[in-house]
LOMAR-119863 format. One record per residue (C-alpha): residue number from 1; residue in one letter; x, y, z. Coordinates in Angstrom, 3 decimals. Example, Ala and Ser with C-alpha at 12.3 -4.5 7.8 and 13.67 -1.06 7.14 Angstrom:
1 A 12.300 -4.500 7.800 .
2 S 13.670 -1.060 7.140 .
// end
This chain:
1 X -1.784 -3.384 -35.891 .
2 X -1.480 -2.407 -39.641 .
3 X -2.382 1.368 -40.441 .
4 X -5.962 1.847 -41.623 .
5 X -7.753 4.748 -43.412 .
6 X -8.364 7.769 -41.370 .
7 X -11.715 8.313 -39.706 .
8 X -11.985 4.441 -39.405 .
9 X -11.837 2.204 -36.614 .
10 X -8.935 1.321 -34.975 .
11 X -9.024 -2.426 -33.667 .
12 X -6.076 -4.312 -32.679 .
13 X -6.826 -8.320 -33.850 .
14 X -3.197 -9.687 -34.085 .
15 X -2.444 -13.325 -33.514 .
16 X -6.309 -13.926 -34.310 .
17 X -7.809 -16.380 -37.310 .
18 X -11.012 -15.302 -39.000 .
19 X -13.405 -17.303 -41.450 .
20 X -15.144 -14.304 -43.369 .
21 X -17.713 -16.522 -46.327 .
22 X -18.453 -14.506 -49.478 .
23 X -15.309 -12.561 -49.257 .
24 X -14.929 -12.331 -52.762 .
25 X -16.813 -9.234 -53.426 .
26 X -18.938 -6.435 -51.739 .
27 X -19.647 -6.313 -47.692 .
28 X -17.524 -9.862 -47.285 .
29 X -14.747 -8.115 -49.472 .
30 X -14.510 -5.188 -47.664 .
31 X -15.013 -7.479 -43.756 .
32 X -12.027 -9.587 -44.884 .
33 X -9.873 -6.623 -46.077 .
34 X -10.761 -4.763 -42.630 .
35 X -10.160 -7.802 -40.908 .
36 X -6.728 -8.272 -42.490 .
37 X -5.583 -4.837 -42.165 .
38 X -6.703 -5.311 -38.251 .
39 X -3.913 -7.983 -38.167 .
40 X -5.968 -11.156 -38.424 .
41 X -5.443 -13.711 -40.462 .
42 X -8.483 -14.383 -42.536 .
43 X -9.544 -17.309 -44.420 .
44 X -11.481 -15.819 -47.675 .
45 X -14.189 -17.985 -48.712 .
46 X -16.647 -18.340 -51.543 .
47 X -17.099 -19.678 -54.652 .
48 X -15.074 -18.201 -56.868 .
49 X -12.328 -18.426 -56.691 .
50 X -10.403 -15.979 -59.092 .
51 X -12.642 -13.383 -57.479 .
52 X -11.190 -14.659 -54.046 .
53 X -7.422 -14.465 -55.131 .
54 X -7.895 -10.595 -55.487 .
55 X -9.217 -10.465 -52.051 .
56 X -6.353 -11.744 -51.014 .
57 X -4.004 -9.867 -53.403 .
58 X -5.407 -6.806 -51.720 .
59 X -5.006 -7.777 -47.893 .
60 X -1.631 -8.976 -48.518 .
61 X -0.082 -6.843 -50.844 .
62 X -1.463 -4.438 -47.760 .
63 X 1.233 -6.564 -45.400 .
64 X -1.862 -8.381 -44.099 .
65 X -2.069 -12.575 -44.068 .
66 X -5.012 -14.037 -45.893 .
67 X -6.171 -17.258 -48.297 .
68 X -8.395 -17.946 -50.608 .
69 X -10.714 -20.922 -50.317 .
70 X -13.213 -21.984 -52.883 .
71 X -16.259 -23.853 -51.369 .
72 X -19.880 -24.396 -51.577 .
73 X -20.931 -22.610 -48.577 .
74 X -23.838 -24.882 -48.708 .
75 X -21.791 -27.967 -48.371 .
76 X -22.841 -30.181 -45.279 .
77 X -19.532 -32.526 -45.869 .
78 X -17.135 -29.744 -47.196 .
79 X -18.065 -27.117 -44.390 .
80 X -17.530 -29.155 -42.053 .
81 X -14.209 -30.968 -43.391 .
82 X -13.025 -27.193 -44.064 .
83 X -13.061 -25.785 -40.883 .
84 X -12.030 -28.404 -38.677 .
85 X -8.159 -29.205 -40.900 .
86 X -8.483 -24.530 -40.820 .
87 X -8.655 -25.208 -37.197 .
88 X -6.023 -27.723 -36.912 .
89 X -3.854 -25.991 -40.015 .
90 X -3.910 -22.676 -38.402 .
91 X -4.270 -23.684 -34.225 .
92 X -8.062 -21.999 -34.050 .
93 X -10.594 -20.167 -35.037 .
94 X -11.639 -17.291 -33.538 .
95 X -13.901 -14.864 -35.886 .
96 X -16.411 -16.166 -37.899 .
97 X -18.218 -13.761 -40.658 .
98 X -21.219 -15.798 -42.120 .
99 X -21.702 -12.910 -45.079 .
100 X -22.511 -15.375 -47.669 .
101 X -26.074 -14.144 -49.885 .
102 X -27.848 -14.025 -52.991 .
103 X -30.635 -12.458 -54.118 .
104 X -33.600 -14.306 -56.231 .
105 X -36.138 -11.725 -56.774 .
106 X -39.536 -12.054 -57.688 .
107 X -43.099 -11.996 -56.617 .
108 X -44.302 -14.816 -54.672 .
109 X -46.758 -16.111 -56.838 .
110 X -43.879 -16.344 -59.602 .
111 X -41.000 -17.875 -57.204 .
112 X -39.827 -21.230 -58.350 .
113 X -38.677 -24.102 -56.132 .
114 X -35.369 -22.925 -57.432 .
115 X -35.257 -19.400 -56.170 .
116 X -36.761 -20.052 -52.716 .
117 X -34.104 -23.036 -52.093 .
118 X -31.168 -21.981 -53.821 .
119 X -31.527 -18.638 -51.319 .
120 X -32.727 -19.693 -48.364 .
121 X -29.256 -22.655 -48.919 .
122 X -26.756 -19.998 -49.464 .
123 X -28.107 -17.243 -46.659 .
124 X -28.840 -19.732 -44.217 .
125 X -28.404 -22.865 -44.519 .
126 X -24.405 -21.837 -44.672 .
127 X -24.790 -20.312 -41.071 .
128 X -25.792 -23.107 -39.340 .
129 X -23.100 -25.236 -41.578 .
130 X -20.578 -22.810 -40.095 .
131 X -21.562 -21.841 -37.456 .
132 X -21.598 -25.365 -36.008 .
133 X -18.855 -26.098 -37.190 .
134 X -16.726 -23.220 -35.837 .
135 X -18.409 -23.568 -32.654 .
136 X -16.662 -26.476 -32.068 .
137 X -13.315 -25.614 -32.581 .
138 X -14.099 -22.309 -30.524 .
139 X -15.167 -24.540 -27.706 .
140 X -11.892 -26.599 -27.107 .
141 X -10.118 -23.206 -27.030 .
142 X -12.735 -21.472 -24.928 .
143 X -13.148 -18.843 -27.065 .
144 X -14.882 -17.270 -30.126 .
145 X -16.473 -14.544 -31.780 .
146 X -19.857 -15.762 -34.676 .
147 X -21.154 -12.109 -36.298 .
148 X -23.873 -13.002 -39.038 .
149 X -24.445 -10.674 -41.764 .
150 X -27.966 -10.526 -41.863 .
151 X -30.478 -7.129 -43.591 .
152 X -33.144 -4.936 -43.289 .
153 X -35.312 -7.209 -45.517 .
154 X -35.210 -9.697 -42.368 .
155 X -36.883 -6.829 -40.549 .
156 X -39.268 -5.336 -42.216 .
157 X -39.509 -7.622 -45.604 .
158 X -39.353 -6.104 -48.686 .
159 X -40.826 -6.975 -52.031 .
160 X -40.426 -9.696 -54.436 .
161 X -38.144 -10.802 -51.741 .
162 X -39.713 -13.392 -49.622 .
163 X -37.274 -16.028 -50.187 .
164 X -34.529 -13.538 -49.147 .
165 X -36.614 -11.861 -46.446 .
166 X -36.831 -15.076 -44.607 .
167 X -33.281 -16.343 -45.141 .
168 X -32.164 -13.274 -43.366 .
169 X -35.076 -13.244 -40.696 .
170 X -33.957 -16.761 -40.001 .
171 X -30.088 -15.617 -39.526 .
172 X -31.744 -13.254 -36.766 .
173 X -33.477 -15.958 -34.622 .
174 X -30.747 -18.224 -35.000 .
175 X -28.086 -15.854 -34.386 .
176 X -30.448 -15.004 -30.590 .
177 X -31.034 -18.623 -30.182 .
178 X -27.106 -19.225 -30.657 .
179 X -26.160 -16.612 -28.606 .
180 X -28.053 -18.005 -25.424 .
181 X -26.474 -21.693 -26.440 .
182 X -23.002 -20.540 -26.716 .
183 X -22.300 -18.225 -24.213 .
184 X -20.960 -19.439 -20.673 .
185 X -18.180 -18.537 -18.408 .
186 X -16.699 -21.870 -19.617 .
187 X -16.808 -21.232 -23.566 .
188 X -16.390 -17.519 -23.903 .
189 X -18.394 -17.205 -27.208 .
190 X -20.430 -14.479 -28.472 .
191 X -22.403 -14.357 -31.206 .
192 X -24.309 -11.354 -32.794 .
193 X -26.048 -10.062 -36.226 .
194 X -25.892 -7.354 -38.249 .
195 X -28.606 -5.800 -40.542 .
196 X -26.903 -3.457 -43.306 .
197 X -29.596 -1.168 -45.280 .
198 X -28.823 0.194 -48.555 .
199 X -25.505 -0.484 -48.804 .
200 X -23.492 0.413 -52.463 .
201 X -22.666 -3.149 -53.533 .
202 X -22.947 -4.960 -56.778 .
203 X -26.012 -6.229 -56.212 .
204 X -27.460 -2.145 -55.780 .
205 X -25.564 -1.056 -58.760 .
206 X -27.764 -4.035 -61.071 .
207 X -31.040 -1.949 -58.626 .
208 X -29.983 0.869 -60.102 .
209 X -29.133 -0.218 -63.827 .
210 X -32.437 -1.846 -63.960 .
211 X -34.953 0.734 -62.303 .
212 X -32.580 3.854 -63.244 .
213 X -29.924 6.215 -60.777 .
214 X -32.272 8.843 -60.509 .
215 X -35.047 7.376 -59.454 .
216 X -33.072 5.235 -56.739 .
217 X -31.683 7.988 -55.338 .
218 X -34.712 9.392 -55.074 .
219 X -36.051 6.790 -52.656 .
220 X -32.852 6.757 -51.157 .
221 X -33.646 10.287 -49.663 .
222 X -37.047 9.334 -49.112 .
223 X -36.618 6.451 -46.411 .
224 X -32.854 6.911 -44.833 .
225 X -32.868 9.653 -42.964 .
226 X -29.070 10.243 -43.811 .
227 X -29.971 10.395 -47.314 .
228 X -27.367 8.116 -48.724 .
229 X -26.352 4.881 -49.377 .
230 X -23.891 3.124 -46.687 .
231 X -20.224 1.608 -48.086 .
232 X -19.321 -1.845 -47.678 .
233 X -16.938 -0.185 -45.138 .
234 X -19.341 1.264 -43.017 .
235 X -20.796 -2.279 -42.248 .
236 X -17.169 -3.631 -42.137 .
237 X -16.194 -1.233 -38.908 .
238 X -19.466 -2.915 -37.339 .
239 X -17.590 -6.177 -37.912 .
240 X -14.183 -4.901 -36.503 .
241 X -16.049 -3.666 -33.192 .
242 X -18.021 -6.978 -32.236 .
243 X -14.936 -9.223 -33.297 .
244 X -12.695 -6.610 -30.536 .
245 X -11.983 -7.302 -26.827 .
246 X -14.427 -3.711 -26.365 .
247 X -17.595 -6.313 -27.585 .
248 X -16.450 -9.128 -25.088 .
249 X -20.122 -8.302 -23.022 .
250 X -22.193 -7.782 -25.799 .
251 X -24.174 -10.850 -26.946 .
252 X -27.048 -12.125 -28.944 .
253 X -27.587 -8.681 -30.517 .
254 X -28.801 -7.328 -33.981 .
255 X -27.355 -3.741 -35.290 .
256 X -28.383 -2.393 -37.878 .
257 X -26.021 -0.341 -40.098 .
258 X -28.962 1.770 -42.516 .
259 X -28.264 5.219 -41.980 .
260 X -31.925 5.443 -39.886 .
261 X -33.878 3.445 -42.104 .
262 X -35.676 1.114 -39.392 .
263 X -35.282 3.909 -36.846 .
// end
């Protein structure tokens, strides 16, 4: 096992594969870096793909394995076709990281066709793509571990977020519903979901530019007890632990990584 950063989890993943989608920036970044440095080899997948290549650079110029794969997540023909020559290419697939999400925000009465479809495709329409997919090839080598990246939102809701809300309420009941399909003495697969909370991403540092640091930080120490935002690395370590033998009983679960938030 590669050397990580004190204070982090140590997990030992060598000789593993791992699909990790939206690896090319954020949460999905830092889960395929983490991943990597754990000693899997992890196939980095989004859309773009220059983005994707410095995923990689990282985990490899780290002494990690890794590629870069750009595909519509949404794909029902390329998803498919992808993992099953990833299977054959690389003799299995063991972790699979459905992180892939966008954000469409607006209030309901505004939301276009558009921004309900185009969200609930990428957040989870792409899980059930890969999920189905990878369950196969986890099957004929009795074996497999599915973590969906799913959110507060799919909680508790949030507004001007109803297309995202239920995209990542959805990844919750499938991931349960999944978990009861999958799991046998015979297949050996587990499958589990975690909800990050206000996590310091891209997509909170446009929050922020828009409605202004202060008053962000503000609500930040309003409603997370902690009284800060998480790092992609925070939710990452989550990842690490369910993908290790240690999670082998655990099953059709949903943690939440929010420093307290839904507490």
């Amino acid at each position: 096992m590669s050397d990580t950063e004190p204070g982090r989890i140590h997990v030992d993943l060598s000789g593993k594969t791992a699909i990790v989608t939206g690896a090319s920036r954020g949460i999905g970044k830092a889960i395929a870096i983490a991943l990597g440095s754990a000693g899997a080899k992890v196939a980095c997948v989004a859309r773009n793909k220059e983005k994707l290549d410095e995923t990689v650079s990282e985990i490899t110029s780290a002494g990690g394995a890794a590629e870069a794969f750009a595909i519509d997540v949404a794909d029902a023909e390329a998803v498919p076709a992808f993992v099953e020559k990833l299977a054959d290419d690389w003799e299995s697939v063991d972790i699979l990281v459905n992180n892939a999400g966008i954000t469409r925000d607006t209030l309901l009465p505004r939301m276009s066709d558009d921004d309900w479809d185009s969200v609930i495709s990428t957040n989870l329409r792409s899980v059930f793509l890969f999920s189905r997919a990878a369950s196969g090839a986890m099957m004929r080598s009795k074996k497999g571990r599915i973590i969906n990246i799913s959110s507060t939102s799919g909680l508790a809701g949030n507004p001007a977020q109803t297309n995202y809300s239920a995209s990542k309420a959805g990844v919750i009941g499938f991931t349960r519903t999944a978990a009861r399909e999958l799991a046998s003495k015979r297949r050996h697969i587990t499958v589990n979901a975690i909800c990050p909370g206000f996590i310091a991403t891209d997509m909170t540092a446009a929050l922020k530019e828009a409605a202004g640091e202060d008053a962000i930080e503000k609500r930040i120490k309003e409603i997370v007890p902690l009284q800060r935002q998480g790092e992609a690395e925070e939710v990452a370590d989550a990842v690490l632990f369910l993908a290790s033998d240690s999670a082998s009983y655990i099953n059709g679960q949903v943690l939440t990584v929010d420093g307290g938030m839904t507490a």
